[in-house]
ZATI-855036 format. One line per field, with one value per residue: z, y, x of N, C-alpha, C in turn. Coordinates in steps of 0.001 Angstrom, whole numbers, plus 500000, padded with zeros to 6 digits. Layout:
<recs>
n_w	(Z; ...)
n_v	(Y; ...)
n_u	(X; ...)
ca_w	(Z; ...)
ca_v	(Y; ...)
ca_u	(X; ...)
c_w	(Z; ...)
c_v	(Y; ...)
c_u	(X; ...)
</recs>
This chain:
<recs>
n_w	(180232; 177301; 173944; 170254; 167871; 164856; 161294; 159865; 159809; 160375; 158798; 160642; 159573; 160577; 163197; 165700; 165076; 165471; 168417; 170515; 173001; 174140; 174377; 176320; 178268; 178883; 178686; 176566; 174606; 173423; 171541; 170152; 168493; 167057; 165803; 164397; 162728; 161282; 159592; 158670; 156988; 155335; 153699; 152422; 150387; 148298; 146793; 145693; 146782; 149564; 149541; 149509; 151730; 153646; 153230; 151210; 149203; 145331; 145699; 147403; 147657; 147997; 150835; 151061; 150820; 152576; 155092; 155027; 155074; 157636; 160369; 159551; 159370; 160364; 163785; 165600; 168313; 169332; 169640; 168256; 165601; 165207; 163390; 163057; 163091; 166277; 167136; 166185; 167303; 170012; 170192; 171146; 171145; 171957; 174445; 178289; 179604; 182011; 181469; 179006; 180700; 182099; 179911; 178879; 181658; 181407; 179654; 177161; 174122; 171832; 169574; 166344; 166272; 167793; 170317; 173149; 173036; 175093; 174754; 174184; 173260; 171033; 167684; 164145; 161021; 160204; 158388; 159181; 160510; 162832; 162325; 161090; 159092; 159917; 157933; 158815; 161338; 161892; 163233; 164298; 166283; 167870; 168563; 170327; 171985; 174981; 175786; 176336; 177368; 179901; 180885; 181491; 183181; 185109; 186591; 188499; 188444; 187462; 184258; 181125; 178327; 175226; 172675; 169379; 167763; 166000; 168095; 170621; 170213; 170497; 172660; 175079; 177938; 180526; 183340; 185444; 185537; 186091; 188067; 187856; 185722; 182382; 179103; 176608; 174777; 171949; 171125; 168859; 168867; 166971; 166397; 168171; 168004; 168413; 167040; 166070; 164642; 162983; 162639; 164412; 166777; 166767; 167422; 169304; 171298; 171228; 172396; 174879; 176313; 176111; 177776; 180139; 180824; 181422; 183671; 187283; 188792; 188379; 188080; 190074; 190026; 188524; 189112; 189979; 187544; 185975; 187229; 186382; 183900; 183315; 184424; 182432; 180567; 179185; 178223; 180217; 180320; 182153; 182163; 182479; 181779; 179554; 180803; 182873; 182266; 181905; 182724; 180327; 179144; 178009; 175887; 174839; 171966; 170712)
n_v	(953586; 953007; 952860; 952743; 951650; 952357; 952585; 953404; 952541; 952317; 950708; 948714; 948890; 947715; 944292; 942872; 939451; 939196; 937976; 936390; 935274; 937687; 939470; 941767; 941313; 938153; 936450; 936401; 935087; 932403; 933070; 935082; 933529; 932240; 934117; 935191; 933014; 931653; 934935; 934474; 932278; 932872; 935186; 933967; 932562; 932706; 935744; 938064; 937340; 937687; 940489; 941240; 940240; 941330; 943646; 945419; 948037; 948639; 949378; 948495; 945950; 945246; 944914; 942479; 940817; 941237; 940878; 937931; 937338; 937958; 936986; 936816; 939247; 942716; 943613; 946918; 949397; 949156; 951748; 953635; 951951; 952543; 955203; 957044; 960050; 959970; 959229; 960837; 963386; 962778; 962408; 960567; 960471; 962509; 963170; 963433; 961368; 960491; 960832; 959040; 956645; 956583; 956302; 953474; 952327; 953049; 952692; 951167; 949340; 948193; 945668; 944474; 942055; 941939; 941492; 943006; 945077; 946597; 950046; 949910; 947513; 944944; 944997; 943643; 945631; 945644; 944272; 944262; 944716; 945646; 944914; 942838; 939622; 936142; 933745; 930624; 930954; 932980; 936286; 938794; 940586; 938269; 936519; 937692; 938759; 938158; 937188; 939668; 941465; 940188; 940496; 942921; 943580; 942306; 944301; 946811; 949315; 952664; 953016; 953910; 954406; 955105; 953923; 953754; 952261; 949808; 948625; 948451; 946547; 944281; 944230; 944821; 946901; 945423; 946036; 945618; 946734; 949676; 951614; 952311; 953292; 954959; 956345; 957741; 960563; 962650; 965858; 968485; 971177; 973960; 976402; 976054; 973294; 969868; 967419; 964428; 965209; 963414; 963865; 965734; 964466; 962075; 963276; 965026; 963097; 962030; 964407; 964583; 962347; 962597; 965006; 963551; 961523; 962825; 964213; 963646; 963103; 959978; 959513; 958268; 958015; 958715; 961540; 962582; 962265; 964207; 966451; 966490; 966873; 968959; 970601; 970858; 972223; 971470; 971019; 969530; 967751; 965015; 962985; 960394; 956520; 954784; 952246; 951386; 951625; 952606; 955763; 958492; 960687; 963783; 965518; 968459; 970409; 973847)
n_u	(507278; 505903; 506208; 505478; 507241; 509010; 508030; 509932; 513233; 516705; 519496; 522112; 525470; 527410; 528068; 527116; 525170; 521728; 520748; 518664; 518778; 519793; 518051; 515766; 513421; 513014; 510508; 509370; 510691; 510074; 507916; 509195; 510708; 509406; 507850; 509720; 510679; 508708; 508198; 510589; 510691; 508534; 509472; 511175; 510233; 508017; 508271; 506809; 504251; 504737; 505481; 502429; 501431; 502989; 502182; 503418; 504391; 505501; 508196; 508961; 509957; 512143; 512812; 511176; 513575; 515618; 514445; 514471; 517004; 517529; 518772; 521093; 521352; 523357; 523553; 522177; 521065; 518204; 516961; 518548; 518023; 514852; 513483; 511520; 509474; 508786; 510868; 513051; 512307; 512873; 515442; 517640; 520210; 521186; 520983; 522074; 524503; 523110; 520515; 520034; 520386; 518017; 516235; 516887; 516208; 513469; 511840; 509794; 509543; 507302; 506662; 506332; 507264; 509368; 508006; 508187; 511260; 514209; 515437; 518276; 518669; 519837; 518766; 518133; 517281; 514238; 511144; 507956; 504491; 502640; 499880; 499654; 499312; 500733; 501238; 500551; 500899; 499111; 497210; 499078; 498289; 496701; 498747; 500639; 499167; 498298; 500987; 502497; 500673; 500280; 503221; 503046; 501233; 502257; 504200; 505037; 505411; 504199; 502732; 502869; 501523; 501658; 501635; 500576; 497189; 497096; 499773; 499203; 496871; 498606; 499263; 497051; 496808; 495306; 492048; 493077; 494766; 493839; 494493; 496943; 498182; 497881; 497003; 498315; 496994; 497805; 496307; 495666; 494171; 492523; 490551; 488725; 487870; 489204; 491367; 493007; 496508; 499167; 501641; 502396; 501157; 503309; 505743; 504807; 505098; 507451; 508756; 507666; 509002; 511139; 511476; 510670; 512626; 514676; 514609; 515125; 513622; 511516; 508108; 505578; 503154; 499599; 498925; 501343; 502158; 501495; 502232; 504387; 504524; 503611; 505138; 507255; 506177; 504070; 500798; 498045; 495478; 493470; 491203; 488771; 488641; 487000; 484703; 485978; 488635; 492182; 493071; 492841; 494995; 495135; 496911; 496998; 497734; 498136)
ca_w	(179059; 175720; 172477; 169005; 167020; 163424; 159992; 159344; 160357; 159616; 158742; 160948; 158418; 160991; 164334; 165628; 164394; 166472; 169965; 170914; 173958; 174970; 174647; 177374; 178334; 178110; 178734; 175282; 173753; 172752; 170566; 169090; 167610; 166279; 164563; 163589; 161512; 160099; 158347; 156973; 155868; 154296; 153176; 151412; 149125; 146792; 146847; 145406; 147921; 150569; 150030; 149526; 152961; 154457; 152987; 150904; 147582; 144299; 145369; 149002; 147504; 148213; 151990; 151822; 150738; 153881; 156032; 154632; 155784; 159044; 160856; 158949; 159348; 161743; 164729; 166352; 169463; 168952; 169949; 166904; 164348; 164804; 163234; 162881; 163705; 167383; 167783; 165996; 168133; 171231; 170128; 171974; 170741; 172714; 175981; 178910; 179995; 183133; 180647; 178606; 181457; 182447; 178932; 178971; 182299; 181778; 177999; 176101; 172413; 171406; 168471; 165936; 165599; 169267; 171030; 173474; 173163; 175362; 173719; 174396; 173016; 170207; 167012; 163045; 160918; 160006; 157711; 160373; 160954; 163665; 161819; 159891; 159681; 159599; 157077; 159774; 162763; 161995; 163190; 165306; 167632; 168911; 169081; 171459; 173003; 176210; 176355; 176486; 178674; 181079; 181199; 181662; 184489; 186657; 186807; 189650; 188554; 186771; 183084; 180129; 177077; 173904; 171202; 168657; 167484; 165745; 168217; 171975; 170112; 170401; 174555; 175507; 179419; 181188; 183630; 186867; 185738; 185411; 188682; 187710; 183830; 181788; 177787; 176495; 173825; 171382; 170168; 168371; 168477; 166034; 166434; 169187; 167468; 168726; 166096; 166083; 163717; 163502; 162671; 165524; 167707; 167231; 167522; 170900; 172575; 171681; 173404; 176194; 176738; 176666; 179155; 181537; 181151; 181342; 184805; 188072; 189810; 187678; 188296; 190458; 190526; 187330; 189842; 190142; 186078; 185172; 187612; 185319; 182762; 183447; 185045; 181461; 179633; 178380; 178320; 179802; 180490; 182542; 181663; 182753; 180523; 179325; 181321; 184149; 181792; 182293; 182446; 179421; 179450; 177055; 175879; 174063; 171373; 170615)
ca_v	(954214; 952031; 953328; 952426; 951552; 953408; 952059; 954027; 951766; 952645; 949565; 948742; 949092; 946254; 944661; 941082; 939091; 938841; 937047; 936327; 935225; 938983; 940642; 942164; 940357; 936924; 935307; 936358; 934826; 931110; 933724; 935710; 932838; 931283; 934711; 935551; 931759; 931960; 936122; 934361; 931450; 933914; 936013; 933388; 931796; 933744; 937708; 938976; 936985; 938220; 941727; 941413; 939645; 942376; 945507; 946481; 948973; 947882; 950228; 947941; 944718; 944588; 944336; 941215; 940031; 941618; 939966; 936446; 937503; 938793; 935862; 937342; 941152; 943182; 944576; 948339; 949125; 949461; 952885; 953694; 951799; 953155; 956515; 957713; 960843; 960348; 958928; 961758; 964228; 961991; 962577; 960191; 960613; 963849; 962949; 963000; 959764; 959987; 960602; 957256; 955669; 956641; 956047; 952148; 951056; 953108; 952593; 949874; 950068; 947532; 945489; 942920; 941093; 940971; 941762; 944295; 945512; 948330; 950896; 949224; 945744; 944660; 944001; 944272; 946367; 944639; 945000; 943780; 945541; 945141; 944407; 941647; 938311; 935748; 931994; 929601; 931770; 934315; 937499; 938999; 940644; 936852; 935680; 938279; 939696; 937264; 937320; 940966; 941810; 939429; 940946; 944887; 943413; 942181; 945476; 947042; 951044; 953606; 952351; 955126; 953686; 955701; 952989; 953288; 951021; 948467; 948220; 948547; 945820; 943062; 943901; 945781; 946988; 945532; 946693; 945266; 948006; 950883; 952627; 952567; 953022; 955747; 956279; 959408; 961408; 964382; 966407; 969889; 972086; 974737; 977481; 975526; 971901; 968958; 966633; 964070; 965349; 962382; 964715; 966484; 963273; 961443; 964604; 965363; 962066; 961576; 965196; 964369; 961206; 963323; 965722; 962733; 960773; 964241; 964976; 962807; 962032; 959347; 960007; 956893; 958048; 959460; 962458; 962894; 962009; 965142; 967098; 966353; 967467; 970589; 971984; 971045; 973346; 970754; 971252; 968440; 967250; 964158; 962388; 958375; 955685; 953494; 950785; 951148; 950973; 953178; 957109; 959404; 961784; 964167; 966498; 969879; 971764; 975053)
ca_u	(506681; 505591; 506051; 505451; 507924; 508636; 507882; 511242; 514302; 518137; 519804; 523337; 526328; 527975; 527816; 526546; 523912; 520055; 520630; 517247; 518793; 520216; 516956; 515278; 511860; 513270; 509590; 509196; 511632; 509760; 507240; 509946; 511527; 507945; 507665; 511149; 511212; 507220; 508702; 511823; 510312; 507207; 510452; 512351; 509329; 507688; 508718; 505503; 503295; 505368; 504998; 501443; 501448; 503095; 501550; 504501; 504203; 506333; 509109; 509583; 509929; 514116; 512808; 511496; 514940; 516475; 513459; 514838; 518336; 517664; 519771; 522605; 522081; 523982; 522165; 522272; 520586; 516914; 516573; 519080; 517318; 514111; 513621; 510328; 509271; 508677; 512253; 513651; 511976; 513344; 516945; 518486; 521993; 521588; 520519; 523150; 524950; 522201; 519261; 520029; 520130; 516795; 515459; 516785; 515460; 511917; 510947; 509748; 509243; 506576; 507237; 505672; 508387; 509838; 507129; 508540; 512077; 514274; 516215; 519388; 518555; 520627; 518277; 518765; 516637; 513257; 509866; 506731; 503862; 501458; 498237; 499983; 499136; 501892; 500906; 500387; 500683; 497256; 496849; 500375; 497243; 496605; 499966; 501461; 498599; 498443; 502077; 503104; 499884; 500580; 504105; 502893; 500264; 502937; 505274; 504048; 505402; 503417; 502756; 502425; 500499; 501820; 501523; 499021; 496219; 497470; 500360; 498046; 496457; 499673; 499627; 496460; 496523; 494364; 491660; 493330; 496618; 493552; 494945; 498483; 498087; 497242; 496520; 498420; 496411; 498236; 495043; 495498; 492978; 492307; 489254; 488260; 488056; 490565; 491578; 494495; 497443; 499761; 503215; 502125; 501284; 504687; 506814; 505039; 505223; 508918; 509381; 507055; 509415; 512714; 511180; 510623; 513902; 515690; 514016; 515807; 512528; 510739; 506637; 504908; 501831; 499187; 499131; 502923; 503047; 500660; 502815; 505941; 504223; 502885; 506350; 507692; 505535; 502862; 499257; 497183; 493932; 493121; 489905; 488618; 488934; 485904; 484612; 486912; 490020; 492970; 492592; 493096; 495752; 495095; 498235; 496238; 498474; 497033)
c_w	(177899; 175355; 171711; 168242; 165820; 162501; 159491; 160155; 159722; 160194; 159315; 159605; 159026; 162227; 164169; 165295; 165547; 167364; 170347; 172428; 174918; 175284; 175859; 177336; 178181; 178231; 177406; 174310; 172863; 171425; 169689; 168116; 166657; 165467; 163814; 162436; 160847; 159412; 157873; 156616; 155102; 152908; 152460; 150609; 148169; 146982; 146587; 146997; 149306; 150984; 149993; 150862; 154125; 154155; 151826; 149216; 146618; 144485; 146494; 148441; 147814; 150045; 152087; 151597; 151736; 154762; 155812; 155116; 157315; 160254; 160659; 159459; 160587; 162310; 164957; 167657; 168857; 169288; 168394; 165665; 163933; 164288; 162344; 163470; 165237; 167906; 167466; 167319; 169719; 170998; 170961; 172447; 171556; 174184; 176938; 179100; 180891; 182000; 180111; 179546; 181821; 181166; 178807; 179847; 182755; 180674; 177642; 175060; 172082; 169821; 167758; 165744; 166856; 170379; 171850; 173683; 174621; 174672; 173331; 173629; 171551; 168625; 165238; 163160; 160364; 159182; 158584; 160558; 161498; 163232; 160956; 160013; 158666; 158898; 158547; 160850; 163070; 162488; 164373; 166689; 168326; 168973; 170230; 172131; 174399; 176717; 176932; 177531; 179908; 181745; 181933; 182940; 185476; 187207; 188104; 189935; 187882; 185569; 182447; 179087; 175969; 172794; 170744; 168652; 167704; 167112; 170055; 171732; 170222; 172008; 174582; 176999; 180028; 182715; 184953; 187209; 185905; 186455; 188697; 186485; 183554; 180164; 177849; 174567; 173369; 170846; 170394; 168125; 167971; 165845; 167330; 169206; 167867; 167764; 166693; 164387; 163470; 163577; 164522; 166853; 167875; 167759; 169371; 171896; 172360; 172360; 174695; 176844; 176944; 177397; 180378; 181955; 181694; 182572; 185870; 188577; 188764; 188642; 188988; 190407; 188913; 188123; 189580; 188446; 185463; 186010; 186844; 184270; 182330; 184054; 183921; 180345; 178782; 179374; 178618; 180694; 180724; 182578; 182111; 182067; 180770; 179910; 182418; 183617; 181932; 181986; 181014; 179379; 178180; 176828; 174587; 173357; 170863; 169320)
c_v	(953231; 953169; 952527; 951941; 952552; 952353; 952601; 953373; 951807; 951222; 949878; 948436; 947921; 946180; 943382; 941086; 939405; 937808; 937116; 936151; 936631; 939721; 940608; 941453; 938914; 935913; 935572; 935695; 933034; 932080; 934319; 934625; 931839; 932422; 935034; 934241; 932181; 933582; 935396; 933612; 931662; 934497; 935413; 932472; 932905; 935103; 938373; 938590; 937694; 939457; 941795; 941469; 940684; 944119; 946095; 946982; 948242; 948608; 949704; 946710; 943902; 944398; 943084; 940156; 940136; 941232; 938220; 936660; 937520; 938096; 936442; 939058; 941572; 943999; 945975; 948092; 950095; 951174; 953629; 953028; 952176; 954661; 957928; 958736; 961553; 960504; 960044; 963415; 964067; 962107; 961801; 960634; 961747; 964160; 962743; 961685; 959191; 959591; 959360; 956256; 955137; 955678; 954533; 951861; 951623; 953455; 951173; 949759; 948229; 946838; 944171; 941803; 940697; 941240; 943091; 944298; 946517; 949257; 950383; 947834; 945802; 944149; 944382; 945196; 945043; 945529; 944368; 945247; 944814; 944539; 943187; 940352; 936822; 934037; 931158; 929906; 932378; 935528; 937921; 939414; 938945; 936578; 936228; 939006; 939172; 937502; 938452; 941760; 941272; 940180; 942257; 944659; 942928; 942961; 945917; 948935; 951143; 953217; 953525; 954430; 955028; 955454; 953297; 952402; 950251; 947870; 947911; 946895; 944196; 942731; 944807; 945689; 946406; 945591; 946587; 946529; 949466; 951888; 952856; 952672; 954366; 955799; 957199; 959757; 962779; 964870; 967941; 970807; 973404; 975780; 976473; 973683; 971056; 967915; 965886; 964280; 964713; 962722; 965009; 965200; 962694; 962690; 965026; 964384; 961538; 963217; 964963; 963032; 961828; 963594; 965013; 961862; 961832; 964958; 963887; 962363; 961383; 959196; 958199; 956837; 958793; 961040; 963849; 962996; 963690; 966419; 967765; 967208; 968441; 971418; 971774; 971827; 972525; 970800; 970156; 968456; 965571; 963611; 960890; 957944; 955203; 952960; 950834; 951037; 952536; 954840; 957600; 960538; 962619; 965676; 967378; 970866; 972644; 975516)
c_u	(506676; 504989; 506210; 506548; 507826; 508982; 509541; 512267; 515776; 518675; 521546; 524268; 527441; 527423; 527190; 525249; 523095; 520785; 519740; 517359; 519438; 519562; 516311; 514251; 512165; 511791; 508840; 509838; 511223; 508762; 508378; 510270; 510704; 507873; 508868; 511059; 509749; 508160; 509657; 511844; 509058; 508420; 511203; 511268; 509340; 507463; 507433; 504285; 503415; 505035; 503509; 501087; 501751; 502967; 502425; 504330; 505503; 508079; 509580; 509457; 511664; 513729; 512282; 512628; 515617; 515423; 513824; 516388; 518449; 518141; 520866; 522479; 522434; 522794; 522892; 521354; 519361; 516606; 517240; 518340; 515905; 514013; 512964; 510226; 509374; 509917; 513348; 513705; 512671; 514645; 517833; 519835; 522225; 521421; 521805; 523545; 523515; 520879; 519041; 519703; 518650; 516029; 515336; 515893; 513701; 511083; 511244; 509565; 508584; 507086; 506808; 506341; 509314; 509357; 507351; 510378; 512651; 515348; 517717; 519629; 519011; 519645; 518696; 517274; 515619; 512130; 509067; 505727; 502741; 500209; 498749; 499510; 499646; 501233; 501439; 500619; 499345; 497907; 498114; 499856; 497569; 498048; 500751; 500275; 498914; 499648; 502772; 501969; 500209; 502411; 504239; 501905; 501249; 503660; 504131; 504630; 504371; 503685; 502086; 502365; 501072; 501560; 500251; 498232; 496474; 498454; 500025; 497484; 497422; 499781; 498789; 496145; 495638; 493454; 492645; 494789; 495826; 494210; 496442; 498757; 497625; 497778; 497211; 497738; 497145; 496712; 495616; 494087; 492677; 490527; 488035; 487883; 489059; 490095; 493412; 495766; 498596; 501376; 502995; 502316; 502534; 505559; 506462; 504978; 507112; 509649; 508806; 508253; 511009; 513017; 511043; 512111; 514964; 515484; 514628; 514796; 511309; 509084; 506491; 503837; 501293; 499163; 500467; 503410; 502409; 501492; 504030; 505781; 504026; 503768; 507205; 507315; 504262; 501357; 498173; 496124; 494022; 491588; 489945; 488424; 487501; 485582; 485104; 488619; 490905; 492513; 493333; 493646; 495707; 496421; 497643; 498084; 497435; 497236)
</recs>
């Protein structure tokens, strides 16, 4: 399963620095450390430029001081420091011993900053956002697309696409995964209208992701995954992707 990351990140209060070399994915690890130095040498010039650089309002300008640290700050385990909506909804902290287990070795949490993470992996808290684009790197799209696709094309289970836009766009599937891949879609529909509601969207893909870690037989098939789904009480709709590209799982609230 790949998910998103959250703009919302609780900062560790202690706990070791970033080991680039502990993280999961290690054929990522020559990129991480090309973008980890370009943010904290963006992050330690000029503060205004910085936040401009990375999107940030006059009231987020103390993060890019803690983006120029981030050598120094203590880590947590990525599943803990994110804690956006979806991840809330995903409750880790509440999941049995077995459940965790599940959740480490069959989630990935996408990430502009270390391309792909797993819940377990040791990192601090960070400002990055996918659409960014890093002074003398360009656009975070080109720098990790190749790498993190190429990574999700050689797995050879069932691959669940959750990530948004921007963040699809850093590792987007491609076609050769379309029979072992699928897109998941939240759409609400209201007097017969489907629209995407984005509360709504995170909230039901970090319960859709509970309901699967929380179940003993992990899905192999898009078949077997819509099975899962539908003896958990969710509403879905299977549809074909574009072009030949992965199917469209669509998950209907009413």
């Amino acid at each position: 399963m790949l998910l998103p990351p959250s703009e919302g990140k609780s900062a560790a209060d202690s706990g070791p620095t970033v080991d680039l070399a502990t993280l999961s994915f290690p054929d990522l690890t020559p990129t991480r450390t090309a973008v980890l130095a370009a943010l904290v040498k963006l992050c330690s010039g000029n503060g205004t430029n910085a936040a401009k650089v990375l999107g940030l309002g006059p009231t987020q300008h103390g993060e890019v001081g803690a983006n120029a640290q981030l050598a120094q700050e203590p880590c947590a385990p990525a599943i803990d420091v994110y804690t956006g909506v979806l991840y809330e909804a995903l409750d880790a902290s509440s999941l049995t011993t077995a459940g965790r287990r599940r959740l480490q070795e069959s989630v990935a949490i996408s990430s502009a900053l270390w391309g792909l993470v797993r819940p377990q992996d040791l990192i601090p808290s960070y400002r990055l956002s996918g659409g960014t684009t890093l002074p003398r790197l360009g656009p975070l799209a080109s720098i990790w697309r190749e790498h993190v696709s190429a990574l999700l094309e050689d797995t050879d289970e069932l691959v669940i696409d959750m990530r948004s836009g921007a963040y699809v766009s850093l590792g987007p599937l491609t076609l050769e995964m379309a029979d072992r891949s699928v897109t998941v879609r939240v759409l609400t529909e209201r007097n017969g209208k489907r629209s995407v509601v984005s509360h709504n969207n995170k909230a039901t893909k970090g319960l859709l992701v509970r309901h699967l870690v929380s179940t003993r037989r992990r899905p192999d098939s898009i078949s077997a995954l819509v099975q899962a789904l539908e003896s958990g009480g969710f509403e879905i709709e299977l549809g074909a992707g574009s072009k030949g590209a992965a199917p469209i799982l669509d998950v209907i609230l009413r």
